[in-house]
Structure formats: C-alpha cells, structure tokens
PAKETI-868285 format. One record per residue (C-alpha): residue in three letters; chain; x negated, y, z negated. Coordinates in pm, whole numbers, m for minus. Layout:
BEGIN
SITE,Ala,A,X,Y,Z;
...
This chain:
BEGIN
SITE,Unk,A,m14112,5033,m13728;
SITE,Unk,A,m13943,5050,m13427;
SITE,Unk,A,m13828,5367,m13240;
SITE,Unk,A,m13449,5367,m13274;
SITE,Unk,A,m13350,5626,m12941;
SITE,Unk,A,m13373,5539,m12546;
SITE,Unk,A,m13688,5599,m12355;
SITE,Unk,A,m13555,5925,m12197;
SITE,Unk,A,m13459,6058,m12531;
SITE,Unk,A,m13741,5979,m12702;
SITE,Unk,A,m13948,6163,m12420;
SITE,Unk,A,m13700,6444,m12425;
SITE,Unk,A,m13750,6481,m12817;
SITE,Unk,A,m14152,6449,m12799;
SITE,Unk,A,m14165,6694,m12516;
SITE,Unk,A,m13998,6970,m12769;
SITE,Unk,A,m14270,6821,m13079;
SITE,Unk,A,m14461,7136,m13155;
SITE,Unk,A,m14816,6972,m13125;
SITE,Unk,A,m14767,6861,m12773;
SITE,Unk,A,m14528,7166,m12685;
SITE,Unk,A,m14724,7422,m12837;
SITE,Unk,A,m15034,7284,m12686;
SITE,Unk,A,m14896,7244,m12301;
SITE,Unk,A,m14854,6878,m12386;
SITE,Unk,A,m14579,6694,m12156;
SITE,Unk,A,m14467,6367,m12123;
SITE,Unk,A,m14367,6329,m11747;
SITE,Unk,A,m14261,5984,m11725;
SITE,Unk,A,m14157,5710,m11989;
SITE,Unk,A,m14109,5389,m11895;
SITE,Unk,A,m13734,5270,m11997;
SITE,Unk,A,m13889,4936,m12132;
SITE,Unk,A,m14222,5174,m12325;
SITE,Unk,A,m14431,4958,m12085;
SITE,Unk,A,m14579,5312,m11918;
SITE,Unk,A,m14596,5659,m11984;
SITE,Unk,A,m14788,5968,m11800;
SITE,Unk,A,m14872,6251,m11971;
SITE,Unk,A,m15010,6611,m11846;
SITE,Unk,A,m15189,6902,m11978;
SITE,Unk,A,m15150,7235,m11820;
SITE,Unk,A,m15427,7473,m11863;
SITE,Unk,A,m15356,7779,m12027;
SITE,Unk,A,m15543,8067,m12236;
SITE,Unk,A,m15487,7900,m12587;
SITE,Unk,A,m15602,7595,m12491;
SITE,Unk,A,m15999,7711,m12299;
SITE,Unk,A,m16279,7725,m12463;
SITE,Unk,A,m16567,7972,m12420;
SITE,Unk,A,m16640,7789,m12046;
SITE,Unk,A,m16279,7818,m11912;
SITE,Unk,A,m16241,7456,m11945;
SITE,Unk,A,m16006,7271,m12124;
SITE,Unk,A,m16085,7274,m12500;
SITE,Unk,A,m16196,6934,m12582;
SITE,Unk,A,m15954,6936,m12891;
SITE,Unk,A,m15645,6908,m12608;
SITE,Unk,A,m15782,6657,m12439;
SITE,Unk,A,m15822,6423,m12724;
SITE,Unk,A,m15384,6518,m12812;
SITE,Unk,A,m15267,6464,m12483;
SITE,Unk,A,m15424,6101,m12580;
SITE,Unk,A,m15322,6096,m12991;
SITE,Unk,A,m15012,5875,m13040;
SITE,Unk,A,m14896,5711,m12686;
SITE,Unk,A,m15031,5341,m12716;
SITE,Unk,A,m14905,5312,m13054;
SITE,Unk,A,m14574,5473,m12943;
SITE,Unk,A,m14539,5208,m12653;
SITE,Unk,A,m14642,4945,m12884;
SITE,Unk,A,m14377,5030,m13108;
SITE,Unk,A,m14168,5069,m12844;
SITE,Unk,A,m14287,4750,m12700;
SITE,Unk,A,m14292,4507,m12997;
SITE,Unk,A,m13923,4624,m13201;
SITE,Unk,A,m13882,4637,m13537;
SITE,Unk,A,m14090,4391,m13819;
SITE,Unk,A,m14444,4597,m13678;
SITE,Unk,A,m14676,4849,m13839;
SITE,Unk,A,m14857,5019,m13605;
SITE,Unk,A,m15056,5290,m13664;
SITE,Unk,A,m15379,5478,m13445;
SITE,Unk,A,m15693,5340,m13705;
SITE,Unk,A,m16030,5508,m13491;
SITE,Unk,A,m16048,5666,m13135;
SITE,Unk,A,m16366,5816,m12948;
SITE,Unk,A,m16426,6045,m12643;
SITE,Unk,A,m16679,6020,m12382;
SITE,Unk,A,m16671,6390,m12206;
SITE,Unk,A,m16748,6367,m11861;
SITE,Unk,A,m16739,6657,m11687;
SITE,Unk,A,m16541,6994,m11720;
SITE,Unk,A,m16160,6973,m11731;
SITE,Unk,A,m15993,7243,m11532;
SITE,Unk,A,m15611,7300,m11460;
SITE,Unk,A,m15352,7052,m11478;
SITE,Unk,A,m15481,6689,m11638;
SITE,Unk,A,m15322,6366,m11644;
SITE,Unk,A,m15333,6040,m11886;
SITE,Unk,A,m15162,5734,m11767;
SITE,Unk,A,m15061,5498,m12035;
SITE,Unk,A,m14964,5084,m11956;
SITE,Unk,A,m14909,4823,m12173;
SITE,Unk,A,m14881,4477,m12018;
SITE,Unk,A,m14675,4164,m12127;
SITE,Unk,A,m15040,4005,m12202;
SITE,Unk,A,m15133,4208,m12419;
SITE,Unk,A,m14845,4180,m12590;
SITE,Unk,A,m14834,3848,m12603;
SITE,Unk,A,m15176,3874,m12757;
SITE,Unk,A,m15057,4111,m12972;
SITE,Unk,A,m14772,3892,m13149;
SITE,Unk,A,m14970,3572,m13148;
SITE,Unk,A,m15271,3723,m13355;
SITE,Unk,A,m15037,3966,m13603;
SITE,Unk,A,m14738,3597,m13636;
SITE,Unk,A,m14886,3500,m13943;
SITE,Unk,A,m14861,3817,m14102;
SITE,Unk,A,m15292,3941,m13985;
SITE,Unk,A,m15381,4280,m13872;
SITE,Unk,A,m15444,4277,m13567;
SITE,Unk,A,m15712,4583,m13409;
SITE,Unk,A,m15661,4594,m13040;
SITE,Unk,A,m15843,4820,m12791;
SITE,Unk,A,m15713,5069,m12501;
SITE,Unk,A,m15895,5299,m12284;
SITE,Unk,A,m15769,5593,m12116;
SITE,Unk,A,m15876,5831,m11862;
SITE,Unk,A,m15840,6132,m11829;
SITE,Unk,A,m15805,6316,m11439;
SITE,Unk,A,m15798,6633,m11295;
SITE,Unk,A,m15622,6747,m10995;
SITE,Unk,A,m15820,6607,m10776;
SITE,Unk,A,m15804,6217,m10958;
SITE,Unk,A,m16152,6286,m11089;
SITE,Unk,A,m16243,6131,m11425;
SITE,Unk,A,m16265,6429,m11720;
SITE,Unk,A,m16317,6216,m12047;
SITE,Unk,A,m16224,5847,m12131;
SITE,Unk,A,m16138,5787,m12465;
SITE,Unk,A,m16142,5450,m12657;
SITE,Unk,A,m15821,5381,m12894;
SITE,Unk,A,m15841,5084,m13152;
SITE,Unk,A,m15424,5070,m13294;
SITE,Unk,A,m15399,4858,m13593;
SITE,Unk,A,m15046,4624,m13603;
SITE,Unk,A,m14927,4397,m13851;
SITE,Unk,A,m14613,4204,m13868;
SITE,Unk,A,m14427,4323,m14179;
SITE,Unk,A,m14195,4015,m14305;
SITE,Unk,A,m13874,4115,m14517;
SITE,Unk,A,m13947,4208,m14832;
SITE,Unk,A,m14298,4300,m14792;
SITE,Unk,A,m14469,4607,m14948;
SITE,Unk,A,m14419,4847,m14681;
SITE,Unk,A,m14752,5008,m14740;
SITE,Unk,A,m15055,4954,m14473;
SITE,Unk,A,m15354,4744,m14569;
C-alpha cells in the first residue's frame, strides 16, 4: 500500500488526524522523497501526568506510525507494511517541547526489497530518540515494522 498524496499533503492531512492533533502531536518536516520526518510534542495539561512530565502514553504516539509511513512512502505500491512490536526505554523526565527525528536510508531499503523480493516477511528494526529542548535523550524506543511484497493477485490479508 502505497500513500497516494505528496509529502506536504500528507503531512498537512496527519497534522489535522485527531490522535496526533488532539494530543499536541505535529509533524514539522516531511521529507518530499519520505526519506525523513521530525516530529514534536508540545507539553500541555492533557498530556502530564501526576509529575508534570510528559505522560509516557504521548511519548510512545509521537513515535506510533512514522517508520512504517516512510516505508510506505519509501518502497510504492506492491508492500504491506504494518508496526508488528515496539518498546520504550524511559530515561529521564520529559518536559516541554520534544522532538523525534525519523530517517530512512537507501540501505536499508535496499535491504528491505532484497529480503521481502521473493514474496518473505521481512521484520526490520528502528530506533528513535526522543529529546527535549535542550537535545537531551527522554526515552528511546525500539520499532520492529513487518513488510511483505504483495504480488498481483495475492490474498491481501497479512500473515
């Protein structure tokens, strides 16, 4: 499944997606070719918990769907690719405005096509930190996608 709009409208559309806008979620920057994105989380009261830090709930969506959205973006149409497990390593308190950067590199999708050609599933692994204001580390969080080629006329279901 490939998405079918332009970076900037795709980043325009997400930004106004009520999990991310209703949870100070923004996409800053989208990379025209999906190869990078930045995301941010302003802190607000709805999303502290009983420390006045960032709930850890928000800091695991400003992270949810943006490798397998570049990936998609990345790889076209004839892909599944879906988020299959993800884990968070809190570091310390996260306090005001928090940033993700996102990058997928030409290797790794290289790697990506050669082990999923023949029709396997295909489990690759991204990490992402999370930063403060400051460009201290807040949580890193460990995302396994899973992507298989689909081939025409294939059950469209995940296996």
């Amino acid at each position: 499944m490939a998405i079918p709009v332009s970076a900037a409208t795709f980043r325009r559309i997400m930004n106004l997606w009520p999990p991310l806008l209703f949870s100070s979620i923004k996409i800053e920057k989208l990379a025209p070719d999906y190869s990078y994105c930045r995301v941010a989380l302003r802190e607000r009261p709805w999303n502290r918990n009983i420390n006045r830090s960032h709930y850890g709930g928000s800091l695991f969506s400003m992270t949810d769907p943006f490798y397998a959205l570049l990936l998609m973006g990345k790889l076209g149409r004839g892909y599944r690719v879906w988020d299959k497990s993800a884990d968070i390593d809190f570091i310390k308190p996260g306090k005001g405005r928090l940033t993700a950067e996102f990058v997928i590199d030409e290797a790794t999708i290289r790697q990506v096509r050669q082990a999923t050609a023949d029709g396997s599933k295909y489990l690759p692994k991204f990490v992402v930190e999370v930063k403060d204001g400051r460009g201290e580390v807040v949580c890193r969080l460990t995302r396994v996608l899973y992507v298989r080629k689909v081939f025409a006329g294939q059950d469209k279901k995940a296996a």
